[in-house]
C-alpha positions, 0 to 999 in steps of 0.5 A, spaced: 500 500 500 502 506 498 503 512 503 498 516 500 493 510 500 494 509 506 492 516 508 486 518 504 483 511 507 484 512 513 478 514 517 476 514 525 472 507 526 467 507 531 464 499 530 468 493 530 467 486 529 468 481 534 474 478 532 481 478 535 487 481 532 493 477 532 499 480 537 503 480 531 499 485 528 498 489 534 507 488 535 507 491 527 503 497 530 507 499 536 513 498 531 511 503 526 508 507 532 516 508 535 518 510 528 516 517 529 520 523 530 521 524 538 523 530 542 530 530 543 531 523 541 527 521 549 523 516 547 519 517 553 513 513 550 510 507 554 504 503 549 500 499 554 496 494 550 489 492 553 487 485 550 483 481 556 476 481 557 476 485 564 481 490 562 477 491 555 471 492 558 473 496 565 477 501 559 470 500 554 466 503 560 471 509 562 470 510 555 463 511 555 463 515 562 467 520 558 463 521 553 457 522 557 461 527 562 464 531 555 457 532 552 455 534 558 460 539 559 457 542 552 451 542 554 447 537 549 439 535 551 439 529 555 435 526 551 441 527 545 445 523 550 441 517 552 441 516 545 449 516 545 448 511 551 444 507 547 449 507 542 455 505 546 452 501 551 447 497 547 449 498 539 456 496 542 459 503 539 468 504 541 467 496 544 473 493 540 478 487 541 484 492 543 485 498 547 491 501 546 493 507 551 499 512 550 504 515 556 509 519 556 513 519 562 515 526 565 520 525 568 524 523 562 526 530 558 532 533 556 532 541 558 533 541 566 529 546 571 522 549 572 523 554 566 522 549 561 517 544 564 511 547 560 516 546 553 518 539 555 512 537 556 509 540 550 515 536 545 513 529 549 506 531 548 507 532 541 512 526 540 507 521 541 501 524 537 506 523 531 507 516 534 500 515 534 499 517 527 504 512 524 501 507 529 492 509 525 497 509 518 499 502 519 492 500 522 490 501 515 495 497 511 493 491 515 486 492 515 485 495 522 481 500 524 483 505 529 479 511 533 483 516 537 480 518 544 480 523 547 475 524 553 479 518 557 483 524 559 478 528 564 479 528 571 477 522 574 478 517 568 484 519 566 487 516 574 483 509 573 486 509 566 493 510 569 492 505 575 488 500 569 496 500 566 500 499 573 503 506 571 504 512 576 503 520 576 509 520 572 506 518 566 501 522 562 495 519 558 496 522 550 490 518 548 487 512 547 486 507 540 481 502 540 483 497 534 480 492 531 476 490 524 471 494 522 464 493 522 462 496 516 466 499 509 470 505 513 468 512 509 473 517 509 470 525 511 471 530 507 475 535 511 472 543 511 478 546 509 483 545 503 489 546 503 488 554 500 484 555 507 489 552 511 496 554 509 500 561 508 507 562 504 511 568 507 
């Protein structure tokens, strides 16, 4: 598959099929993933693998929670919302075979002192978001599909995702990526802007 096939077919999938993936697929993601560019060379990433039945599901069910307290937050009628737990709890919406969840750990960095603790963090942040990257492109190759979580990261979640992954408050969740088989034909968005729109030369 060429790279820019790779990119124009990937989509954010929501519905998986219950099928297990092969840890040799899972290990060919976490090796594209450690191909990113990383902050001054740290690789100070940690890729944490949720694949038995009570990790999945205690990771599906902060999932869910997080989704509730986000539309919550921007204020969507309830009645909107017991359709979104429709869709999660009995639809089966972000249930996948794999769960895969991002760390960084802050206390890996290169710059010394309290002036650079916000930089620092940014560039660990932004290593392992191009990870990610590497890790959806690859899924896409292999026939995988991938969703990138965000709200596992309010307060509250983010703490039981840290102590599901046996890790400290070192570690820093960047996100979490359900992987597995998609249920139906994935579809790629349209985005809202072109590159016109977006880019700017000088």
């Amino acid at each position: 598959m060429e790279l820019d096939d790779a990119i124009m077919k990937r989509s954010s999938v929501r519905y998986f099929l219950e099928k297990p993936v092969p840890e040799e697929d899972i290990k060919k993601l976490i090796e594209a993933a450690i191909r990113a560019p990383t902050a001054s060379g740290l690789e100070n990433w940690k890729f944490v693998v949720f694949v038995s039945e009570d990790a999945r599901e205690k990771i599906y069910d902060l999932i869910g929670e997080g989704m509730v307290q986000y539309y919550r937050a921007v204020n969507l009628p309830e009645d909107k919302i017991e359709k979104l737990k429709k869709r999660i709890y009995e639809m089966g919406m972000y249930k996948a075979p794999v769960y895969i969840a991002v760390f960084i750990d802050k206390r890996i960095r290169f710059l010394k002192g309290a002036e650079y603790d916000e930089p620092e963090f940014i560039w660990s942040v932004e290593s392992a978001a191009i990870a990610i990257q590497n890790l959806m492109l690859k899924a896409v190759e292999l026939g995988l599909g991938t969703v990138y979580i965000g709200v596992t990261n309010l307060r509250g979640i983010e703490e039981k995702v840290r102590e599901l992954a046996g890790l400290d408050k070192n570690h820093y969740l960047v996100g979490v990526i359900p992987v597995g088989y998609p249920r139906d034909e994935p579809r790629p968005s349209k985005r809202k802007k072109g590159v016109e729109d977006v880019t700017k030369f000088i």
